[in-house]
Each structure stands twice: as C-alpha cells, then as structure tokens.
C-alpha positions as a Markdown table, in Angstrom:
| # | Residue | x | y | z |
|---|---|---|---|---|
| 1 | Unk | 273.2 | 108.9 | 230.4 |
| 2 | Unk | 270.2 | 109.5 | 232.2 |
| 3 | Unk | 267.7 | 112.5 | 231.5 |
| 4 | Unk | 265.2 | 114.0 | 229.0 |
| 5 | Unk | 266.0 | 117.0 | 226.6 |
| 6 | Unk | 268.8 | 115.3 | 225.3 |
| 7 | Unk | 270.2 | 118.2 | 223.5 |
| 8 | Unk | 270.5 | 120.4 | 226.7 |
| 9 | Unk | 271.5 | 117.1 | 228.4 |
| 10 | Unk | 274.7 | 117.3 | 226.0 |
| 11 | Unk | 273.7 | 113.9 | 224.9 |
| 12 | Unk | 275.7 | 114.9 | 221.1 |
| 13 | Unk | 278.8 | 115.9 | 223.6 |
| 14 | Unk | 278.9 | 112.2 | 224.9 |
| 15 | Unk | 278.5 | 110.7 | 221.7 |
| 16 | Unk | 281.4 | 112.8 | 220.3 |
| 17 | Unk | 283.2 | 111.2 | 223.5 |
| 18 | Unk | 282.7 | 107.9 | 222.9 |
| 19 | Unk | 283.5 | 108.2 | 219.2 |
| 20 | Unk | 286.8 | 109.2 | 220.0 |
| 21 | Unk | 287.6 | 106.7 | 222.2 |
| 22 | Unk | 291.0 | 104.5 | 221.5 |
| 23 | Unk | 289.8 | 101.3 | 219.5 |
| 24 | Unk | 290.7 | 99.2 | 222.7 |
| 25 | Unk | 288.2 | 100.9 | 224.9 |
| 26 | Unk | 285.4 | 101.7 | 222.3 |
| 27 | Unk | 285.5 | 97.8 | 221.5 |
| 28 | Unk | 284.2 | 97.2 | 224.8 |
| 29 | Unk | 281.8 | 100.5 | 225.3 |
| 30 | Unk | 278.2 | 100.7 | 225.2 |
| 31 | Unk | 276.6 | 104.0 | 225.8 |
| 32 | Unk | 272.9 | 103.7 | 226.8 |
| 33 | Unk | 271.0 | 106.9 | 227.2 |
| 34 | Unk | 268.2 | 106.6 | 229.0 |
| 35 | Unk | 265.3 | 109.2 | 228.8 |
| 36 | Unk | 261.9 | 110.8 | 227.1 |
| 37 | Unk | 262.8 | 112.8 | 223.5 |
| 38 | Unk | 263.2 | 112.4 | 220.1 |
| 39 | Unk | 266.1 | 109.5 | 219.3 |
| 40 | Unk | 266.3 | 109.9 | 215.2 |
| 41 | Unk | 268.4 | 112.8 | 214.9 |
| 42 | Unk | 271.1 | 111.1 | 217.7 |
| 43 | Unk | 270.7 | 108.0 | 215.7 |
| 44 | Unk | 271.4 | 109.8 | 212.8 |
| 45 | Unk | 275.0 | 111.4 | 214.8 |
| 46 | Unk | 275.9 | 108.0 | 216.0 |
| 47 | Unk | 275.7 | 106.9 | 211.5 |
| 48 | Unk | 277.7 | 109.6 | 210.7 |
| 49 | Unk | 280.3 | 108.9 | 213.7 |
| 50 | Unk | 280.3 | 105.2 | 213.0 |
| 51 | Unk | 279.1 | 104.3 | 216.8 |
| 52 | Unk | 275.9 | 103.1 | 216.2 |
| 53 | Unk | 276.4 | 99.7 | 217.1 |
| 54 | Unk | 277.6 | 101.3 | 220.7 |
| 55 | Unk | 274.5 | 102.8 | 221.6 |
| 56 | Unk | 271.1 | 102.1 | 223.3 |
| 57 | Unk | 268.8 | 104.1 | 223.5 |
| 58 | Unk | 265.6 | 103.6 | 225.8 |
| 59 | Unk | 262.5 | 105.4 | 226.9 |
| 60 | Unk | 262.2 | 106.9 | 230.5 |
| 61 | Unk | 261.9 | 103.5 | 232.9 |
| 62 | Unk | 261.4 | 102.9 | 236.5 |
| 63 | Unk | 264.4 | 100.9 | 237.1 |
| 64 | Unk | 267.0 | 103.3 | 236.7 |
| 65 | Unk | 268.9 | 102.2 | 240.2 |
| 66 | Unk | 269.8 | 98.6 | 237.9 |
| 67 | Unk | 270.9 | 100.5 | 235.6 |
| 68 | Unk | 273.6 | 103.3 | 237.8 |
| 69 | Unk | 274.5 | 100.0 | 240.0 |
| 70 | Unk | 275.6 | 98.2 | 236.3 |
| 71 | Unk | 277.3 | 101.1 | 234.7 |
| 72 | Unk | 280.8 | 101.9 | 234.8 |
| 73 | Unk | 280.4 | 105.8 | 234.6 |
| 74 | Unk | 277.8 | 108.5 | 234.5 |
| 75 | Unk | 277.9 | 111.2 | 232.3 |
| 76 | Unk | 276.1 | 114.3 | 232.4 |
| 77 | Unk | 277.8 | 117.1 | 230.0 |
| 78 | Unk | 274.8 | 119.1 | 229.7 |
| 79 | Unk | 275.0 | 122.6 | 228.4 |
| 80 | Unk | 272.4 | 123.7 | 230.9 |
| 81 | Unk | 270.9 | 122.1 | 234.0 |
| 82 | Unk | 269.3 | 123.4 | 236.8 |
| 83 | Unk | 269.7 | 120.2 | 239.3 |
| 84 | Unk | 270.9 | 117.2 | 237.7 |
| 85 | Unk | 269.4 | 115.0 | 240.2 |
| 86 | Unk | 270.7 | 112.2 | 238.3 |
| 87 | Unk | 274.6 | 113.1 | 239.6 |
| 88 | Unk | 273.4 | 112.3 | 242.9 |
| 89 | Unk | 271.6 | 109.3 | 242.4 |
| 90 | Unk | 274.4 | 108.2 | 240.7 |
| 91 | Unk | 277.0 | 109.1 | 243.1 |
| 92 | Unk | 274.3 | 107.3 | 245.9 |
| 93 | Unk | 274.9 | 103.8 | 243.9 |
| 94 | Unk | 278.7 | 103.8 | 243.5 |
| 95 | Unk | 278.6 | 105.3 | 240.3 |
| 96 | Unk | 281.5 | 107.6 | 239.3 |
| 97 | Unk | 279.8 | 110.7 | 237.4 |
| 98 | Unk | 281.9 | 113.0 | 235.1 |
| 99 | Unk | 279.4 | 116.3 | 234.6 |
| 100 | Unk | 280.0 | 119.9 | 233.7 |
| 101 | Unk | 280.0 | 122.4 | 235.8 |
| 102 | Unk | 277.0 | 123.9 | 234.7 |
| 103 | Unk | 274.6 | 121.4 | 236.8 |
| 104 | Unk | 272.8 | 122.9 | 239.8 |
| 105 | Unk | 274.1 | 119.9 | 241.4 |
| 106 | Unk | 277.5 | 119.6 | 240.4 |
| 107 | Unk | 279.0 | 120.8 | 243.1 |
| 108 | Unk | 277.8 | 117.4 | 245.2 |
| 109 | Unk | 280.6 | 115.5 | 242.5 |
| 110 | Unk | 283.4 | 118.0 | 243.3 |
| 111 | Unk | 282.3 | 117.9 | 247.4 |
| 112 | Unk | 281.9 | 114.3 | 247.3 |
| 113 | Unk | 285.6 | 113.0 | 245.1 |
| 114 | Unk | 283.2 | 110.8 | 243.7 |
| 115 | Unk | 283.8 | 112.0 | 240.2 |
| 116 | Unk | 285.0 | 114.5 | 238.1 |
| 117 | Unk | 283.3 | 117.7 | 236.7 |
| 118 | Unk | 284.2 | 119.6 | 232.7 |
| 119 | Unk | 285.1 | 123.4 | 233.4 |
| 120 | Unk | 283.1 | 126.0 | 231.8 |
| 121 | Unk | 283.4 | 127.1 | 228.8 |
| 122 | Unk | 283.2 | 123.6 | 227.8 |
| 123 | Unk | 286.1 | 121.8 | 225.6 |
| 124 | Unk | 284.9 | 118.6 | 223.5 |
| 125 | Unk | 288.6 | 117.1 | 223.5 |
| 126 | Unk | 288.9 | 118.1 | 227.1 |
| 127 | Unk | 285.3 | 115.6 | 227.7 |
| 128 | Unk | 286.7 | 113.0 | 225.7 |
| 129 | Unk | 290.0 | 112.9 | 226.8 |
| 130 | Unk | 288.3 | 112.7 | 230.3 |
| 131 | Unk | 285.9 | 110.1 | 229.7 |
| 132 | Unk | 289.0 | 107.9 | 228.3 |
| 133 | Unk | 290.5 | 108.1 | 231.2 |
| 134 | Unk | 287.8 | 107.7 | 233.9 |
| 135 | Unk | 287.0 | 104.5 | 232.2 |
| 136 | Unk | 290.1 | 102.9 | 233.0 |
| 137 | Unk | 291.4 | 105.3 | 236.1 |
| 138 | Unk | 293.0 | 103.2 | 239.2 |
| 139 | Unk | 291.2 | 105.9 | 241.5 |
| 140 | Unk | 287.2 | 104.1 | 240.4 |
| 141 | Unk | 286.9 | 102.4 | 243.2 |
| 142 | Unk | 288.2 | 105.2 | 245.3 |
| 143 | Unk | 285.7 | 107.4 | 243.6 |
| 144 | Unk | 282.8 | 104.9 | 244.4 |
| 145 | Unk | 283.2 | 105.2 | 248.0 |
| 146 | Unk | 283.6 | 108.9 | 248.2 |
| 147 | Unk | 280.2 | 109.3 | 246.3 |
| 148 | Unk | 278.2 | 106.5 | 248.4 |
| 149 | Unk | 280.2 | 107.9 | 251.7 |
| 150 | Unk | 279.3 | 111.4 | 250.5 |
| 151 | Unk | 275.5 | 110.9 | 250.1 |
| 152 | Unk | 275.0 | 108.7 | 253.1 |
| 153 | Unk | 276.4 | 111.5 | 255.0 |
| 154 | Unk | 275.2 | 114.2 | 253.1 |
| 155 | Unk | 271.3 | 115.6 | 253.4 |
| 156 | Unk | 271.1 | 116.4 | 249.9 |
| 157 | Unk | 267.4 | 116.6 | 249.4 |
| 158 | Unk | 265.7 | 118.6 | 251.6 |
| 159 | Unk | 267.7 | 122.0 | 250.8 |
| 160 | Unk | 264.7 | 123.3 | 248.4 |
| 161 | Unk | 262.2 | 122.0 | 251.4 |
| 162 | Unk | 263.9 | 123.7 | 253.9 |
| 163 | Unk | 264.2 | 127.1 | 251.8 |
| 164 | Unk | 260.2 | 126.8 | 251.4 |
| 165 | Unk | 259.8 | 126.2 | 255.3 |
| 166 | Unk | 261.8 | 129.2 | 255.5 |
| 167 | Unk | 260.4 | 131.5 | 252.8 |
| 168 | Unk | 256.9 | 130.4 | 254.4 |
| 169 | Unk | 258.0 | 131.3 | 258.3 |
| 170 | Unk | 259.0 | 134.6 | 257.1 |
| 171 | Unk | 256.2 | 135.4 | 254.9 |
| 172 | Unk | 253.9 | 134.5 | 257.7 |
C-alpha cells in the first residue's frame, strides 16, 4: 500500500485482509504500507489481529517504482479517493492493483484488465476473499501486461491539463 491518510486510504481494510488470509499464504505475506501519518494506532490493529510480524511500515520515499516492480499486488481499498495516482503507477510497472471503486482513477484498472476493483458499498469478506485469490490467480501475468500495455497506450496524465487549457480558451 502506497499513500498518506491511511485511514481514508483503507489501510485497516487491508490489514483485515491480510489477517484473514489461509495460514499457507499469510506465512509467506508481507504487507508494507508505504506513506506519511501516524503508524501507532495500525500497529496497535496489526497486535490485536496477530499480523504484526507481517507488516512494514515506512515513511513517504522516493523510490517507490522498486518497490511496485518487487511487489506481488497493489492494494488500494480506500473509502474515499479523488485520483489514486498510485493505481496507475502501479499498473505502469506490472503491478496488478485490486482498489475500490471509489478512486478517481479506478476506472484505468477496470479499462486496463490489469486488476480488479471492490464494488461499492464495500464488503470486508468480499476484499479478503479477493486479495486471497489475486495472490495466487493464474490470470497475474495476464493482468501485468494489460496494465503496462494499458498505460503505454493510454495518455493518462494530461486529462486535468487539458481541461485547464480548455477552461482557460474559453474563459478568454
């Protein structure tokens, strides 16, 4: 998990995840969240859901590209996001994403295949269930093409530039 504001970020939702994980698959996980707030209380939810010795947690950093290209999934549950510019970074390095659909930039996962998105109104088991199974899904590699594919082809940037080109040609 990438992003600041971890509890709009849904940060608690993918901790909830990865506690329920089947033993085989939360053996092997490590869930690094990435970003600029307040880790106590989150390190206090990972004690009381016996997962603390699966998580990271770091400061914002300027590598974040070694990070997405090492990473087996994204995940981006938040409860509110205006972009999510993280979904397509991610889906730019390979990395599947699994979001809900609240993000501004959601629909670039649905668009692209390169991922899957959490319907509104959200459903914890729903997520987890998800995140299982993306972890282990035959169609990763699939979805890592469609999501580089997508955002080579894809202008996915310059929409808010070109809507204030355009808002300035008409108000001149």
């Amino acid at each position: 998990m990438v992003g600041s504001g971890f509890r709009t970020k849904g940060v608690d939702r993918t901790m909830r995840a990865v506690a329920a994980l089947p033993p085989h698959l939360l053996n092997q996980a490590t869930l690094i969240i990435i970003g600029h707030d307040n880790f106590r209380p989150f390190k206090r939810l990972a004690r009381r859901l016996g997962i603390s010795e699966r998580l990271l947690f770091f400061h914002g950093r300027t590598d974040i590209p070694r990070f997405l290209f090492a990473a087996d999934l994204l995940v981006h549950p938040a409860y509110r996001e205006t972009t999510g510019t993280i979904l397509v970074e991610a889906l730019a390095a390979g990395l599947p994403v699994l979001a809900s659909d609240v993000c501004g930039f959601s629909p670039h996962v649905a668009r692209s295949g390169g991922g899957r998105l959490v319907a509104s109104p959200f459903d914890q088991k729903v997520f987890s269930d998800l995140v299982a199974d993306m972890l282990v899904s035959p169609l990763r590699a699939q979805w890592r093409r469609n999501g580089m594919r997508y955002v080579q082809q894809t202008d996915v940037f310059s929409r808010a530039q070109r809507a204030v080109d355009m808002i300035e040609r008409l108000l001149a």
